[in-house]
C-alpha positions as CSV (number, residue, x, y, z in Angstrom):
1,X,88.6,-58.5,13.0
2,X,89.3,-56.5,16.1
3,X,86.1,-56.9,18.8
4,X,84.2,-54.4,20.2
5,X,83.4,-53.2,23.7
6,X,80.0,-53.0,23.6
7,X,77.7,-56.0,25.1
8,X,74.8,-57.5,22.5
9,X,72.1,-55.7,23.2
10,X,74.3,-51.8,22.8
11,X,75.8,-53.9,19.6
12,X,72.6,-54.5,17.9
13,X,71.6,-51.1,18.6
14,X,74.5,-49.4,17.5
15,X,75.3,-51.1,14.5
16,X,72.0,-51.6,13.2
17,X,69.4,-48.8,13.4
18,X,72.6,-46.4,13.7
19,X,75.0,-47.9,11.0
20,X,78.4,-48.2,13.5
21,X,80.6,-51.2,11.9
22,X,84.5,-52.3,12.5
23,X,87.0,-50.6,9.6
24,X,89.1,-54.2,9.7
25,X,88.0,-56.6,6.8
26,X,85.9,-54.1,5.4
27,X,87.0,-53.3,2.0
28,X,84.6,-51.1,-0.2
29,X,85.3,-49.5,-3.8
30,X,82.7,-46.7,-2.7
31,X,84.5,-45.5,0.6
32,X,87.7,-43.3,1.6
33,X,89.0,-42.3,4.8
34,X,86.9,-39.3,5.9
35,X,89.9,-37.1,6.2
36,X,90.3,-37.2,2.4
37,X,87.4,-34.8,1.9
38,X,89.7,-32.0,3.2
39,X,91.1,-32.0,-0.2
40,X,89.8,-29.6,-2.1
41,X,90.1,-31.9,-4.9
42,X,89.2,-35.1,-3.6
43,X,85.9,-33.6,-2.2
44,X,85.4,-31.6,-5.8
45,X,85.8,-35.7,-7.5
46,X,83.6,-37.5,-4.9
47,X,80.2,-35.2,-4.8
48,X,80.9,-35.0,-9.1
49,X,80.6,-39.1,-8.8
50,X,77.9,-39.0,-6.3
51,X,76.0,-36.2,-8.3
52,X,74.1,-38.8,-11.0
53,X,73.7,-41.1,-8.7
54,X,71.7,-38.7,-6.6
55,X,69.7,-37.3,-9.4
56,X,71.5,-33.7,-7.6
57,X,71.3,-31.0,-10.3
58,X,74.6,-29.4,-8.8
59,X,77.6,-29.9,-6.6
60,X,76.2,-27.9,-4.1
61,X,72.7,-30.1,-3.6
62,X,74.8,-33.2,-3.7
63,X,77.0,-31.5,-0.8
64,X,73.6,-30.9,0.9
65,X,72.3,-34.6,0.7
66,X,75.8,-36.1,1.5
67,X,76.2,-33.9,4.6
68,X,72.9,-35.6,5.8
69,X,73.9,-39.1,5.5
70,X,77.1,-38.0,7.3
71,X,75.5,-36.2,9.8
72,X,73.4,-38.8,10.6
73,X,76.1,-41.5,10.5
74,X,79.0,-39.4,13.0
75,X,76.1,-38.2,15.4
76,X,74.2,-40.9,15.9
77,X,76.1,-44.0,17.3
78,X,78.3,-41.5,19.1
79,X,75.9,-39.3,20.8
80,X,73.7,-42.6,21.7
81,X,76.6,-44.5,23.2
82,X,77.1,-41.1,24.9
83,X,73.9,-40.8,26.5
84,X,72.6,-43.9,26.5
85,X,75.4,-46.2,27.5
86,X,78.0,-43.5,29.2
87,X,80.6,-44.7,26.8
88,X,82.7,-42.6,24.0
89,X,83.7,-43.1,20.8
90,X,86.1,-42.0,18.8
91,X,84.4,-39.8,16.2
92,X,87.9,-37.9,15.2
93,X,88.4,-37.6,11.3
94,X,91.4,-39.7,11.0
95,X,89.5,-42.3,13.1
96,X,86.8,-42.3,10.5
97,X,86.3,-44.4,7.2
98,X,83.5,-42.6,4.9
99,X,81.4,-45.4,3.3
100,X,79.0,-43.3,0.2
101,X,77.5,-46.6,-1.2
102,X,74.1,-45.0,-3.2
103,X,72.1,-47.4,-5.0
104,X,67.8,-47.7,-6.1
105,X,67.4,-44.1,-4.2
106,X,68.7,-45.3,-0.6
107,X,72.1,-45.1,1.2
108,X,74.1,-48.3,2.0
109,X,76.7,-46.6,3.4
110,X,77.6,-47.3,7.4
111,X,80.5,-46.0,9.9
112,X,83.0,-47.7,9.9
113,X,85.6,-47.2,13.0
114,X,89.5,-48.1,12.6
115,X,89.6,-47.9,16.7
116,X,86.1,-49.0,18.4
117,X,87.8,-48.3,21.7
118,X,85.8,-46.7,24.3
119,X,86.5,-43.9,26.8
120,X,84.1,-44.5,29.7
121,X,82.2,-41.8,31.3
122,X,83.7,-40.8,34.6
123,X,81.1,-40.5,37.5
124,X,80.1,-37.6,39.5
125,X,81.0,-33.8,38.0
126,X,83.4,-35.0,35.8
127,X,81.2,-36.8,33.5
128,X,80.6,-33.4,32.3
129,X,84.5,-32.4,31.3
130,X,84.5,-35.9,29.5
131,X,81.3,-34.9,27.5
132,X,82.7,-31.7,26.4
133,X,85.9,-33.8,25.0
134,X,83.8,-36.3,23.6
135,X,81.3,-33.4,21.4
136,X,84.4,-31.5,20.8
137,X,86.0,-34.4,19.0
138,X,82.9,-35.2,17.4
139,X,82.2,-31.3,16.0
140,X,85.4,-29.3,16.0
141,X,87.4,-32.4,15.3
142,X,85.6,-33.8,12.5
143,X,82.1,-32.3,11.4
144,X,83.1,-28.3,11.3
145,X,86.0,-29.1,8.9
146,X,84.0,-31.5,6.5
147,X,81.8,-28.5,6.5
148,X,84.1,-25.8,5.7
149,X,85.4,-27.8,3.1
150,X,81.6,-28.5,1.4
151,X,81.3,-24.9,1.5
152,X,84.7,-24.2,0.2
153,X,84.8,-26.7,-2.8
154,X,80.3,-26.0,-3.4
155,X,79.4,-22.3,-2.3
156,X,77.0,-23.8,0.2
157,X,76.0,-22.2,2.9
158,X,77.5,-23.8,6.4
159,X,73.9,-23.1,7.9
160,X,72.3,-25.4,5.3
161,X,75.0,-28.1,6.4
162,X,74.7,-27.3,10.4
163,X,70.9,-27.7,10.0
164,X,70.8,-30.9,8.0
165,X,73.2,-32.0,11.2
166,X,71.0,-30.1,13.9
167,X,67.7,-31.9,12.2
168,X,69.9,-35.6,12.7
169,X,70.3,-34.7,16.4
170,X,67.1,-33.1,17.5
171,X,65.2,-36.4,16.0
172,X,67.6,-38.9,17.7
173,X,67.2,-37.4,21.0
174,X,63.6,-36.4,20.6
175,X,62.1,-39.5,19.0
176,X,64.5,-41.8,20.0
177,X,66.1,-41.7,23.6
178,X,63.8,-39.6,25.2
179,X,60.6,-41.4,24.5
180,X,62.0,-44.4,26.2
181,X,60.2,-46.8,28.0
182,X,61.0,-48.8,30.9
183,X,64.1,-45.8,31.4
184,X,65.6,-44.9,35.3
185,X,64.8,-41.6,36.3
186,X,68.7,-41.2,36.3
187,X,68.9,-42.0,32.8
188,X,66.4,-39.8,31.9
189,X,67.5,-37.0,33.6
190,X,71.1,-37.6,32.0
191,X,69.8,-37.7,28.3
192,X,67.8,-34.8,28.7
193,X,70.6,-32.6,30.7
194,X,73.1,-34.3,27.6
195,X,70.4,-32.6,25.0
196,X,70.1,-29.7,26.8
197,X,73.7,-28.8,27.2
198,X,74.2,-29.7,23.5
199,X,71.9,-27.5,21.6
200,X,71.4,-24.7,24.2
201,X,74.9,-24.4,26.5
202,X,77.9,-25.8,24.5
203,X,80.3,-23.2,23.4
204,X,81.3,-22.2,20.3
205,X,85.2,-23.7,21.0
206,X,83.1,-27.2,21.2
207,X,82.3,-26.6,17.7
208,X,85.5,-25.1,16.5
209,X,84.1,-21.6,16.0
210,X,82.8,-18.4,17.8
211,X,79.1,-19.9,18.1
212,X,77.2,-23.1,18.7
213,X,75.5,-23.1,14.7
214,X,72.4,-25.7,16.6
215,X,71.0,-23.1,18.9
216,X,69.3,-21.1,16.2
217,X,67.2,-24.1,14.9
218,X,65.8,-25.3,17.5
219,X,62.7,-23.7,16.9
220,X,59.2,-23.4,18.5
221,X,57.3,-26.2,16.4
222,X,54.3,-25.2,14.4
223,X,51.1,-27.1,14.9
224,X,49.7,-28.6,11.2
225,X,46.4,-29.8,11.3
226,X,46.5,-31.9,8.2
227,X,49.3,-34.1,9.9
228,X,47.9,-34.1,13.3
229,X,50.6,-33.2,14.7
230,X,53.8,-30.5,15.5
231,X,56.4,-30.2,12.8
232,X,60.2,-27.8,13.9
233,X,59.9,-26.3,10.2
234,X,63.5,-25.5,9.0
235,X,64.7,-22.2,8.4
236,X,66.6,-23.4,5.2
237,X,66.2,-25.4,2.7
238,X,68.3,-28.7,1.9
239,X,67.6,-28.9,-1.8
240,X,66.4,-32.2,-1.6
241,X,62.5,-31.7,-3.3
242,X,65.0,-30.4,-6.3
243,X,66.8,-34.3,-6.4
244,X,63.8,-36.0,-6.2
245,X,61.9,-37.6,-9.1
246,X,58.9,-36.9,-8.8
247,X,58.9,-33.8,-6.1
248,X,59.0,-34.5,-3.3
249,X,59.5,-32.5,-0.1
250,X,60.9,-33.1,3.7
251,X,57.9,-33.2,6.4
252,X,59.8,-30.2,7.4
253,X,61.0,-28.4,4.6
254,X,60.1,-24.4,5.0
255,X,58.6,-24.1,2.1
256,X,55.9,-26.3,3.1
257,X,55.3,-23.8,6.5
258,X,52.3,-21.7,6.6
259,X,52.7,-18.7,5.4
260,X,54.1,-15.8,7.7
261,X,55.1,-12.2,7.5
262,X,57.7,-12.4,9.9
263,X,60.6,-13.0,7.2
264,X,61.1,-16.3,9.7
265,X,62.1,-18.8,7.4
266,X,65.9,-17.9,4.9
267,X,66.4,-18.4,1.3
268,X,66.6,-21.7,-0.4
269,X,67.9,-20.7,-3.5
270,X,70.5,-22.5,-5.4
């Protein structure tokens, strides 16, 4: 098994809480190589398989709740080791192995790398060159065509699937790295400025289209005095209240959002 360059402590991080693992020796009947999924076909076969074990009504719900798990497992170890550690991984489809293990209502599924080298952050004002290559490979080079084919095989909306993945990124910088204790000020400042250039500055060619698709959700979040605290409602829905037996809802689902006359908050419907 080829080693990693990561010392213990970024290690245990990454491949624990945030489900990075080594491709080598890592044989699994319920994984592919990600790039597969850009077969019409192929994708059409695995959400049909992954439908029952779901409890998804439709292809298109499945697509919803598989782009979550995905979204989670591409932007998480690589946007952490980003920010946290100055160090890049290779988040590129062909790089990728997509684990879908499903089993008593929970994921088992990690992300697997076939190359865990790193490209380390340059210093000074060319860090910021380096992160655009690093998000670009991570969104235009992997995420915006899984979605495109989702949509193409499902009839789901791209904004359902770029919200699911803006929902993944807003809670790992928000209740993750930026409520760090014991952090320099020059870490801090770098994970916020990483965050900020992310959802608010990043081009559309970062993302492999006109647009930066996270921009429009980061929304204003809406005090809710039964939980005591702020909840960033959606502004569509991910289907998942219609997989779940018995209902059940995401904290942040839109249809749980006080009601408003502004016409705010899109269309769930199937």
């Amino acid at each position: 098994m080829r080693r990693h360059p990561f010392n213990p402590q970024e290690w245990a991080m990454l491949s624990g809480a945030l489900g990075l693992a080594v491709a080598d020796g890592r044989g699994r009947d319920d994984a592919c190589d990600a790039r597969a999924l850009l077969n019409p076909q192929h994708c059409r076969a695995l959400l049909a398989r992954l439908m029952p074990a779901l409890n998804a009504p439709s292809l298109k719900i499945t697509a919803s709740l598989l782009s979550k798990r995905i979204a989670f497992l591409t932007t998480a170890s690589s946007l952490y080791a980003m920010s946290m550690y100055n160090k890049g991984l290779d988040m590129s489809l062909p790089n990728c192995m997509l684990e879908y293990g499903h089993a008593g209502q929970r994921w088992t599924s990690g992300m697997p790398l076939y190359d865990l080298s790193i490209s380390a952050a340059p210093d000074g004002a060319m860090r910021e060159a380096w992160r655009t290559r690093q998000l670009q490979q991570l969104f235009a080079g992997h995420l915006t065509p899984l979605w495109r084919s989702f949509s193409a095989v499902t009839g789901i909306s791209p904004r359902i699937l770029w919200e699911n993945t803006a929902v993944r990124i807003f809670s790992l910088y928000e209740r993750r790295m930026l409520v760090g204790d014991g952090e320099s000020a020059a870490l801090s400042q770098r994970i916020q400025q990483d965050f900020d250039y992310l959802v608010h500055q990043a081009p559309g060619v970062v993302f492999g289209g006109d647009d930066n698709p996270l921009t429009a959700f980061f929304r204003t979040k809406t005090w809710v005095p039964a939980l005591a605290k702020a909840v960033r409602f959606r502004r569509t829905c991910c289907f998942y209240y219609k997989a779940s037996q018995p209902r059940e809802y995401c904290a942040a689902c839109p249809l749980l959002r006080p009601k408003r006359n502004d016409g705010d908050t899109e269309g769930g419907n199937e």
